[in-house]
PyMOL Python script that loads the backbone (N, CA, C, O; Angstrom):
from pymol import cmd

cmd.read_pdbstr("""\
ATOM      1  N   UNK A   1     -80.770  39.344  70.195  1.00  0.00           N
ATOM      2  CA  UNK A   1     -79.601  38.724  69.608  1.00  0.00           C
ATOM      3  C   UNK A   1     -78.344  39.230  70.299  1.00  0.00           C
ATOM      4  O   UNK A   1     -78.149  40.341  70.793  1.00  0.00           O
ATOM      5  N   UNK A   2     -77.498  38.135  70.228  1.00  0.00           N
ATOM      6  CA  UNK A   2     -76.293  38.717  71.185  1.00  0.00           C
ATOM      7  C   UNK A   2     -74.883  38.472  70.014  1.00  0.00           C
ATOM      8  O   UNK A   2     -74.562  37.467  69.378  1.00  0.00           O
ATOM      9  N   UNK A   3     -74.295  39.772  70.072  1.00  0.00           N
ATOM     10  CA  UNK A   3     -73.113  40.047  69.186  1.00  0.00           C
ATOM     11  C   UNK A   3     -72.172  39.309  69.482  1.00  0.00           C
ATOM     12  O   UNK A   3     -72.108  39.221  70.708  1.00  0.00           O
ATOM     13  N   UNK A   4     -71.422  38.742  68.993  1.00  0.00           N
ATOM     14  CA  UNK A   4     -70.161  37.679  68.947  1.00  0.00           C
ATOM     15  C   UNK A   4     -68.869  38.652  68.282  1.00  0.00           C
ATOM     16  O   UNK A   4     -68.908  39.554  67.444  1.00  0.00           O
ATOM     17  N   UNK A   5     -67.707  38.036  69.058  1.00  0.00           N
ATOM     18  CA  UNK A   5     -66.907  38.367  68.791  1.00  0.00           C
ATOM     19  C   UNK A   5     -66.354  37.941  67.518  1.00  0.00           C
ATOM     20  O   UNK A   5     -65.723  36.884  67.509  1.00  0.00           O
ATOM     21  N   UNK A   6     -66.494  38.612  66.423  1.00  0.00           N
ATOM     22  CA  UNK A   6     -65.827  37.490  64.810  1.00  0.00           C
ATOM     23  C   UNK A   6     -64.748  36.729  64.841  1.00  0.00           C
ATOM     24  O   UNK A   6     -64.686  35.992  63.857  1.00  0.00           O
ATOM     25  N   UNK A   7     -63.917  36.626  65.548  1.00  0.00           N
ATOM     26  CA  UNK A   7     -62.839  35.866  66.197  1.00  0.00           C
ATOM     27  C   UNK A   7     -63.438  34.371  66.630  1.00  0.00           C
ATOM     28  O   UNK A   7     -62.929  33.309  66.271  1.00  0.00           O
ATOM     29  N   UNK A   8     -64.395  34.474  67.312  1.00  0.00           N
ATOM     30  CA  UNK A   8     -65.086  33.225  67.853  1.00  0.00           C
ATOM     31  C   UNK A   8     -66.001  32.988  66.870  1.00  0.00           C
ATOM     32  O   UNK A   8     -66.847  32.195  67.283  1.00  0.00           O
ATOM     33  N   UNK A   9     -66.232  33.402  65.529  1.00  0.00           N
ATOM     34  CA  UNK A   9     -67.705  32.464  64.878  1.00  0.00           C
ATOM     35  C   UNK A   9     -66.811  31.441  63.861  1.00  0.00           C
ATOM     36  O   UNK A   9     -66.039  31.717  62.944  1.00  0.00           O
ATOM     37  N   UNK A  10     -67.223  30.224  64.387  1.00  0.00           N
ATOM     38  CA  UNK A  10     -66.999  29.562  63.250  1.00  0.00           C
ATOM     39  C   UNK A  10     -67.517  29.466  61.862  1.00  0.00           C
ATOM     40  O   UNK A  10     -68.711  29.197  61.730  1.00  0.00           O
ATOM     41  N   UNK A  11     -66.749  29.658  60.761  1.00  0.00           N
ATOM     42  CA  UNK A  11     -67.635  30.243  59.304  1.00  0.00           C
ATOM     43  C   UNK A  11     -66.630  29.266  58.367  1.00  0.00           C
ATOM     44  O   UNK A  11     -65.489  28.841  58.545  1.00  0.00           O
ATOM     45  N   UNK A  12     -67.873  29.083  57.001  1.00  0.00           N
ATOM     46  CA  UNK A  12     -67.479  27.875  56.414  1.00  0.00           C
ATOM     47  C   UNK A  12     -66.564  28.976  55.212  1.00  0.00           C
ATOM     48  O   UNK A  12     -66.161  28.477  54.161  1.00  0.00           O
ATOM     49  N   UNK A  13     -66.364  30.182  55.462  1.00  0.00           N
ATOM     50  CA  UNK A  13     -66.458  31.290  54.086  1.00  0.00           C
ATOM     51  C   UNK A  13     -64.947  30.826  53.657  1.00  0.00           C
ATOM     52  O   UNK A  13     -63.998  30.767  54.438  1.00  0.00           O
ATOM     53  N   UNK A  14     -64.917  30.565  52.506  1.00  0.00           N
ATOM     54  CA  UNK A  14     -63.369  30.500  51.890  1.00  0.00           C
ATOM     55  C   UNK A  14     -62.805  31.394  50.871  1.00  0.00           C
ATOM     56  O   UNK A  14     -62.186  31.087  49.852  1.00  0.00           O
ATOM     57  N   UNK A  15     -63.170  32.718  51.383  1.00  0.00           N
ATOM     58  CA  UNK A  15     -62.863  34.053  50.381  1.00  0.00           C
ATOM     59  C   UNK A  15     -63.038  33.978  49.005  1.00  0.00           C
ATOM     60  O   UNK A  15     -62.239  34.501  48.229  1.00  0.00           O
ATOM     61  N   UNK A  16     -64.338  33.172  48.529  1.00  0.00           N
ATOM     62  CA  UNK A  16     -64.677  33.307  47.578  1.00  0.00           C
ATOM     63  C   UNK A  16     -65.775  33.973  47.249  1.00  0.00           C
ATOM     64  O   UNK A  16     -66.749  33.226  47.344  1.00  0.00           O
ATOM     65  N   UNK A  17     -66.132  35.336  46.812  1.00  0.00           N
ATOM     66  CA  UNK A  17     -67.304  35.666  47.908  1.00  0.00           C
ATOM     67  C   UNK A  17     -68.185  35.795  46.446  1.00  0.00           C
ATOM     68  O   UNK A  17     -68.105  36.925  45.963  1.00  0.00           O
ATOM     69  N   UNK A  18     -68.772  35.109  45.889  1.00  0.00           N
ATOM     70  CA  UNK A  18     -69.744  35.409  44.471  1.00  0.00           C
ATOM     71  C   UNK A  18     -70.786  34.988  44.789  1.00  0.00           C
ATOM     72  O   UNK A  18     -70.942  33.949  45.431  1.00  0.00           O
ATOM     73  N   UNK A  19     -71.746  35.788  44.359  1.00  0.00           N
ATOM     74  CA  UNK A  19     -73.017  34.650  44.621  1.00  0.00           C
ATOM     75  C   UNK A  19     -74.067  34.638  43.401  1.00  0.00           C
ATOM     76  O   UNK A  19     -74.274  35.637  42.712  1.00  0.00           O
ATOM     77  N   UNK A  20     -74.525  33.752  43.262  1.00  0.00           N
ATOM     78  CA  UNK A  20     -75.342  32.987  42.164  1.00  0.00           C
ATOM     79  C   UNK A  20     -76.398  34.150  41.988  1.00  0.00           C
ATOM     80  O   UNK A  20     -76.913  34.561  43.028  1.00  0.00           O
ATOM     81  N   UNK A  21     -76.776  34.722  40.809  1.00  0.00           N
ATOM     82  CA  UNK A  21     -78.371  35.394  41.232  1.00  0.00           C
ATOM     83  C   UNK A  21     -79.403  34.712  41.102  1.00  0.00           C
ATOM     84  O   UNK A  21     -80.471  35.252  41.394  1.00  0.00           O
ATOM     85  N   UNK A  22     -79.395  33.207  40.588  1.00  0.00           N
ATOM     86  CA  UNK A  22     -80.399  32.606  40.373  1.00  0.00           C
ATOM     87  C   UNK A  22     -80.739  31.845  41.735  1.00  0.00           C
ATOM     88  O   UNK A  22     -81.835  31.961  42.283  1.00  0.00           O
ATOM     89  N   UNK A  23     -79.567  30.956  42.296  1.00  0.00           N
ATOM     90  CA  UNK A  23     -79.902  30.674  43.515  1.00  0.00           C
ATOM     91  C   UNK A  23     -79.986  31.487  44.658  1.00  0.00           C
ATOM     92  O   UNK A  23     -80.664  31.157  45.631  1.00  0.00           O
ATOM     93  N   UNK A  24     -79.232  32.701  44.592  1.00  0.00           N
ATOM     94  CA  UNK A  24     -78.856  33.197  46.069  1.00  0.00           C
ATOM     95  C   UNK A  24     -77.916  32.966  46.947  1.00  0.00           C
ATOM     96  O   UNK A  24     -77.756  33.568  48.008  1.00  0.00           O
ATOM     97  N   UNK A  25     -76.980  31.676  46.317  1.00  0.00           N
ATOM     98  CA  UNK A  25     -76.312  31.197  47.013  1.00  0.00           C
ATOM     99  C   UNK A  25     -74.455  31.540  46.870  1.00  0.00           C
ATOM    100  O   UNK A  25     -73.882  31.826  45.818  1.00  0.00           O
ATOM    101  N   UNK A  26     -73.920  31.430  48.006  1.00  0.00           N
ATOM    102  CA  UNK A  26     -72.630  31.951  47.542  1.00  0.00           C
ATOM    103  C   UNK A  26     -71.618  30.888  46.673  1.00  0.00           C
ATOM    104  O   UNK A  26     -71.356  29.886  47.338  1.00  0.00           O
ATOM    105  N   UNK A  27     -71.171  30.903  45.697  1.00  0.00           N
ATOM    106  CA  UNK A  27     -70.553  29.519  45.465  1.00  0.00           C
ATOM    107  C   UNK A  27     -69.154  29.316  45.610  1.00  0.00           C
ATOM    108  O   UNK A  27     -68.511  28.642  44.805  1.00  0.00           O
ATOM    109  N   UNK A  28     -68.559  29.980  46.796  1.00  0.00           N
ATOM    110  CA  UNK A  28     -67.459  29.469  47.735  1.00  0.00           C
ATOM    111  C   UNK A  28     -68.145  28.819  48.734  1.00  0.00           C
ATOM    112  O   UNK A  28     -67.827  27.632  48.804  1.00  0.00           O
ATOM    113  N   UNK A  29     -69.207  29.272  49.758  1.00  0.00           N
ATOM    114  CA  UNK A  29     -69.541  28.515  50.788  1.00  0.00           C
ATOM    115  C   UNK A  29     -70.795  27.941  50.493  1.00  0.00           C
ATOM    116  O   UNK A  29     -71.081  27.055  51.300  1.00  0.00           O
ATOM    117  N   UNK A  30     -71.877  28.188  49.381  1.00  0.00           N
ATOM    118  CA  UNK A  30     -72.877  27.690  49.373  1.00  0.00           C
ATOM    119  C   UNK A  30     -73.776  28.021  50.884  1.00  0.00           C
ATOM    120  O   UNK A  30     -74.633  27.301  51.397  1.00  0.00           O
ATOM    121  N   UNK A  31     -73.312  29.210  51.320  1.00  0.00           N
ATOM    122  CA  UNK A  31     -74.583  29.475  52.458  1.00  0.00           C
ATOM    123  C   UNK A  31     -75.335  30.737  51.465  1.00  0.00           C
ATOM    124  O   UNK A  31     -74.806  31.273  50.491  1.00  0.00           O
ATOM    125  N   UNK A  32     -76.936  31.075  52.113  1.00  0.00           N
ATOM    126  CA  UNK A  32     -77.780  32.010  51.489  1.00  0.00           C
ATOM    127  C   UNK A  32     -77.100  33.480  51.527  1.00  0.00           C
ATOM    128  O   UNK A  32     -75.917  33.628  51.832  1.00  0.00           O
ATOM    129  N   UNK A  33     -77.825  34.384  51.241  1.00  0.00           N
ATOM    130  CA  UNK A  33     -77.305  35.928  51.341  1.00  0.00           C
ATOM    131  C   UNK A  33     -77.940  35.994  52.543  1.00  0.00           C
ATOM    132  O   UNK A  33     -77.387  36.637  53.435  1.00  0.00           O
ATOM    133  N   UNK A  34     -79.056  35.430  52.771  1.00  0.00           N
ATOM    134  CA  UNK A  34     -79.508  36.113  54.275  1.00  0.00           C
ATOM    135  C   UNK A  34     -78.890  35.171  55.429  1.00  0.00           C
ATOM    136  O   UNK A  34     -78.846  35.613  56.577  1.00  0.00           O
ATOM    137  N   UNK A  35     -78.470  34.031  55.171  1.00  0.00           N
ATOM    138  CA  UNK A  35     -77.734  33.700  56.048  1.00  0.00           C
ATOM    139  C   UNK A  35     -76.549  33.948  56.479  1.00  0.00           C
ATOM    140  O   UNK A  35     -76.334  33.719  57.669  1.00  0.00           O
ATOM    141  N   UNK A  36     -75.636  34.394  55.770  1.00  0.00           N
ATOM    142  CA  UNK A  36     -74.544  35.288  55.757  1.00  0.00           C
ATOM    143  C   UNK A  36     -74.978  36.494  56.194  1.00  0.00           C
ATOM    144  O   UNK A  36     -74.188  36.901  57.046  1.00  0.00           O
ATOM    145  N   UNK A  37     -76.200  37.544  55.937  1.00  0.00           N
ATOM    146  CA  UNK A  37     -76.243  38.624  56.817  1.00  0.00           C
ATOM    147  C   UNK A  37     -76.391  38.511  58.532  1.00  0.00           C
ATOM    148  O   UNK A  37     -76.178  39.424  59.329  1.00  0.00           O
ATOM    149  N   UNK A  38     -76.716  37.453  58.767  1.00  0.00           N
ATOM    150  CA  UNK A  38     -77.205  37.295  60.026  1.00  0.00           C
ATOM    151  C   UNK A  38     -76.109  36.288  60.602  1.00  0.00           C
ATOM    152  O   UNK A  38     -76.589  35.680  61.559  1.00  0.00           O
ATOM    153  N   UNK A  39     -75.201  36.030  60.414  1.00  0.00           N
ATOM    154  CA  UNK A  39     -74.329  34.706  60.428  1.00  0.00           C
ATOM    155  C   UNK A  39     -73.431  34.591  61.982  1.00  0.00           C
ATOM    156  O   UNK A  39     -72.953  33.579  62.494  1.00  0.00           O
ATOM    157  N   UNK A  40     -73.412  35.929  62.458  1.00  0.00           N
ATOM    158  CA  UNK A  40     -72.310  36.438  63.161  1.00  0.00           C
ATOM    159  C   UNK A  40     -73.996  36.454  65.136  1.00  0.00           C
ATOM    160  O   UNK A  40     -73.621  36.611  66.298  1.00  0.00           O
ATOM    161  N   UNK A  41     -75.176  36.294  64.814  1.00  0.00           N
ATOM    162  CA  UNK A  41     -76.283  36.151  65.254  1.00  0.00           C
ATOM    163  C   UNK A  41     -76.623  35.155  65.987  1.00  0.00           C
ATOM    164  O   UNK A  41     -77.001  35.170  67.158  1.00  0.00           O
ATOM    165  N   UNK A  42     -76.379  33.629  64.756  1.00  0.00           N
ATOM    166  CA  UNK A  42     -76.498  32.603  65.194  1.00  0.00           C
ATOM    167  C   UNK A  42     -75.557  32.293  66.087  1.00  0.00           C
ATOM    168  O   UNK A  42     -74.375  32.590  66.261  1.00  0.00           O
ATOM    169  N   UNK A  43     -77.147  30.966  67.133  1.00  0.00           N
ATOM    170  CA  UNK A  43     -75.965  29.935  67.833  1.00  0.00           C
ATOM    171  C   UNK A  43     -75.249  29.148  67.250  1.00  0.00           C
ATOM    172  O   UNK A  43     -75.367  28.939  66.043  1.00  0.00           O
ATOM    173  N   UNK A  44     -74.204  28.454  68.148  1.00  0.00           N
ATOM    174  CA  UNK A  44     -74.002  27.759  68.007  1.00  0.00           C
ATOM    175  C   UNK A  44     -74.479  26.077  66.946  1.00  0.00           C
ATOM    176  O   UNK A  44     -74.023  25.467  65.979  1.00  0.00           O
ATOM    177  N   UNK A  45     -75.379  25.981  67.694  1.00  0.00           N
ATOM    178  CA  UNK A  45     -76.388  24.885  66.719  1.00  0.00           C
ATOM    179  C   UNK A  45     -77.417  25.501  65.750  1.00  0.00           C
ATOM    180  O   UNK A  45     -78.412  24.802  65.556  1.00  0.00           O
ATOM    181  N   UNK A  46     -77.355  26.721  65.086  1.00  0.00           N
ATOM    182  CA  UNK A  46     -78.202  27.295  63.816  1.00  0.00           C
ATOM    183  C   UNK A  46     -77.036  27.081  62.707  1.00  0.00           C
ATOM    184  O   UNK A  46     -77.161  26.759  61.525  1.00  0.00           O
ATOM    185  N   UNK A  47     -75.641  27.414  63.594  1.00  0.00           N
ATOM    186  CA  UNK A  47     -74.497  27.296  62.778  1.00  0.00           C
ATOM    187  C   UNK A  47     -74.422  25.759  62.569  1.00  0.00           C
ATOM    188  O   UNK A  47     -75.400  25.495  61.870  1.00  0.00           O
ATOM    189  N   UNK A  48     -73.863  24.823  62.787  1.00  0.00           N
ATOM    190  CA  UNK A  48     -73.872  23.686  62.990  1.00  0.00           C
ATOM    191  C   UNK A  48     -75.039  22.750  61.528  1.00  0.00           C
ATOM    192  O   UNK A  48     -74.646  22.083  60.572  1.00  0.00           O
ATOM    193  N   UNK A  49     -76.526  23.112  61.958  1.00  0.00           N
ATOM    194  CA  UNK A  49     -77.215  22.896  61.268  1.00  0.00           C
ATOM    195  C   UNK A  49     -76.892  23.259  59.773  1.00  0.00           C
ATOM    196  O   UNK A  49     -76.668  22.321  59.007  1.00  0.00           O
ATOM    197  N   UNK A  50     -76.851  24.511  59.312  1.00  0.00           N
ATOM    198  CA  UNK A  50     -76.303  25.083  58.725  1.00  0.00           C
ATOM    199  C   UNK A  50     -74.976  24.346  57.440  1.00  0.00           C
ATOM    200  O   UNK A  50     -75.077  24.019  56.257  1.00  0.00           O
ATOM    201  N   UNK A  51     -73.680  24.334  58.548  1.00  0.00           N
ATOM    202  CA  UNK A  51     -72.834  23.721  57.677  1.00  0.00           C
ATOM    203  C   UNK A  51     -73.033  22.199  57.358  1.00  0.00           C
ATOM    204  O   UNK A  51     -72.419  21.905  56.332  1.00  0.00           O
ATOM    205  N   UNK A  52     -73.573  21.338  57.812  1.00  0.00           N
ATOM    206  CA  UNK A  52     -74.167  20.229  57.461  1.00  0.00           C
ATOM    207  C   UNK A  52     -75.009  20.040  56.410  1.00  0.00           C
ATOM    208  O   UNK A  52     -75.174  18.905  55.961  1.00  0.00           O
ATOM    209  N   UNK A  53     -75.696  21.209  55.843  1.00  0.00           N
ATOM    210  CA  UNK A  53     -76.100  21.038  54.462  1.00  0.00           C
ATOM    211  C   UNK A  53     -75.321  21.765  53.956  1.00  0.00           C
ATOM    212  O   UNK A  53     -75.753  21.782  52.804  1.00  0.00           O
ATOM    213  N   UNK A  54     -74.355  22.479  53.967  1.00  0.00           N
ATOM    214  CA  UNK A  54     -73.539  22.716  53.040  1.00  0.00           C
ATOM    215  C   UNK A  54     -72.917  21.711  51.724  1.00  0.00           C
ATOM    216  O   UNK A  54     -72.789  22.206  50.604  1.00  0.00           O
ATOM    217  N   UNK A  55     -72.634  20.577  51.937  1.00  0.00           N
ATOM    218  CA  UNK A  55     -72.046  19.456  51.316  1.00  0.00           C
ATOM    219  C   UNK A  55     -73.511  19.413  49.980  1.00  0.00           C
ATOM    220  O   UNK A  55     -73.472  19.437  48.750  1.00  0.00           O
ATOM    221  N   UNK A  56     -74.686  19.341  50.979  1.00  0.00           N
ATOM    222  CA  UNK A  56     -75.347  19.029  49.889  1.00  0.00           C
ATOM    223  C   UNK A  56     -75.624  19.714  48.678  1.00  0.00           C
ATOM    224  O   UNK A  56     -75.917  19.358  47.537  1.00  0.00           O
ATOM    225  N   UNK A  57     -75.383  21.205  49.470  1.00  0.00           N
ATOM    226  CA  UNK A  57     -75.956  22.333  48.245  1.00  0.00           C
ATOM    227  C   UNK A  57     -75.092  22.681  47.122  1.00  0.00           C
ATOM    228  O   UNK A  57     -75.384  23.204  46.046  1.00  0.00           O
ATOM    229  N   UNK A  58     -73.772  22.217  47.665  1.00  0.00           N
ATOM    230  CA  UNK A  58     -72.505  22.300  46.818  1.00  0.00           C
ATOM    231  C   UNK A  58     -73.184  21.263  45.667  1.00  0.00           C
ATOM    232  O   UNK A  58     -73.451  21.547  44.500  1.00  0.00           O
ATOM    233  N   UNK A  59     -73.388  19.909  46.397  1.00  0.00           N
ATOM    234  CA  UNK A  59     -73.375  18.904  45.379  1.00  0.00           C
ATOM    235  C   UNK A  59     -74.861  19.374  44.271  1.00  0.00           C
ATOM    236  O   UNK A  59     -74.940  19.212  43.054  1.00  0.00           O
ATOM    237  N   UNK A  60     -75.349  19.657  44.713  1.00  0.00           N
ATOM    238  CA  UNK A  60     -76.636  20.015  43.948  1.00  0.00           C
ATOM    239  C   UNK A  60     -76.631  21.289  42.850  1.00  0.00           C
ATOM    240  O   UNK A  60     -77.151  21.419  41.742  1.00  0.00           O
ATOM    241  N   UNK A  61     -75.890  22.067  43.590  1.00  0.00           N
ATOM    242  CA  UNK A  61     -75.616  23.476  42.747  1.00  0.00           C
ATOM    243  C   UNK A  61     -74.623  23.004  41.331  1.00  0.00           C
ATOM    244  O   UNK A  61     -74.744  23.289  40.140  1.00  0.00           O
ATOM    245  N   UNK A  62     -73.652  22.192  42.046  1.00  0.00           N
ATOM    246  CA  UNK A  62     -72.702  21.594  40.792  1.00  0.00           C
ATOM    247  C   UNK A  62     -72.951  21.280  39.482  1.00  0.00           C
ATOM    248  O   UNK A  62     -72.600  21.616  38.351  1.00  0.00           O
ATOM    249  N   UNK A  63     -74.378  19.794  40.569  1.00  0.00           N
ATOM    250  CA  UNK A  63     -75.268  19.066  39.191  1.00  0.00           C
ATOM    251  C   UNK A  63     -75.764  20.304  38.261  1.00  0.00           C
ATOM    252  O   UNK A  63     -75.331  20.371  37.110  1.00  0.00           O
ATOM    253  N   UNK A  64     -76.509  21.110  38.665  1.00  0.00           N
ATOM    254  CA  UNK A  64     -77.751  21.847  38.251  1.00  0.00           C
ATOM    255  C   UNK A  64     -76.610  22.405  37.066  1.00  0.00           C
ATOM    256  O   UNK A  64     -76.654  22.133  35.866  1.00  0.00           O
ATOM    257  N   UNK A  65     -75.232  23.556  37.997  1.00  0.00           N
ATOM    258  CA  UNK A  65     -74.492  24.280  36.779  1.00  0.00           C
ATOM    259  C   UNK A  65     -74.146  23.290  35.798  1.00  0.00           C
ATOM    260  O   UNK A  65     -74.844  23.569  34.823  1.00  0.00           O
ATOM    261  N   UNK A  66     -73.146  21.853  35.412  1.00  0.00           N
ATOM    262  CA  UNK A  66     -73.031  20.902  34.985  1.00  0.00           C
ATOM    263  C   UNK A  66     -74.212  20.442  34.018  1.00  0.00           C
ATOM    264  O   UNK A  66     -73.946  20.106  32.864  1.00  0.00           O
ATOM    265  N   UNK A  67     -75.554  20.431  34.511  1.00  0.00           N
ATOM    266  CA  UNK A  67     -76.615  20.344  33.259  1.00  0.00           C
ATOM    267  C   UNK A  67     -76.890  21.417  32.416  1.00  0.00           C
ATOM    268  O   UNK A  67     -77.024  21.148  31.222  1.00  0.00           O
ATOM    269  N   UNK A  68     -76.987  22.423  32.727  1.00  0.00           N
ATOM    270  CA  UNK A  68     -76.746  23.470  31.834  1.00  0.00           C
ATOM    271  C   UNK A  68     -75.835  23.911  30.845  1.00  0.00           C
ATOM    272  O   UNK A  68     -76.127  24.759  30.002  1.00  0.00           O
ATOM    273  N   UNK A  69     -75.020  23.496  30.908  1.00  0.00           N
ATOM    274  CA  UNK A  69     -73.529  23.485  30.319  1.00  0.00           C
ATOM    275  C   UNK A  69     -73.701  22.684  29.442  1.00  0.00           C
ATOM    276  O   UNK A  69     -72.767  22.364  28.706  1.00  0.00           O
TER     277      UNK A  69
END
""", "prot")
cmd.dss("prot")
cmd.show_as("cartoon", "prot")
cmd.util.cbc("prot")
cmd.orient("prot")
């Protein structure tokens, strides 16, 4: 693995940093805990892949909190 400068990673993080214990997921960016440990790792296109389901997990995490409620 090759270290990146944090300056150059593009990251979806919007300083919200909580994360779900049921999902794992953060619910500012909706990426995993282990994807966030390793985040700074990925290429280019792991990243990419990545924020492209973001949209969905938001929308899904929403529903799920929203039915519970």
């Amino acid at each position: 693995m090759v270290y990146k400068n944090t300056s150059d990673i593009k990251s979806p993080c919007v300083n919200i940093c909580k994360v779900d214990s049921e999902t794992r997921l953060c619910i500012g960016c909706y990426r995993s805990i282990d994807e966030i440990s390793v985040w700074k790792f990925l290429s280019e296109s792991e990243i990419e892949n990545i924020i492209s389901e973001l949209e969905s997990r938001k929308n899904e995490y929403t529903t799920k909190t929203i039915r519970k409620n």
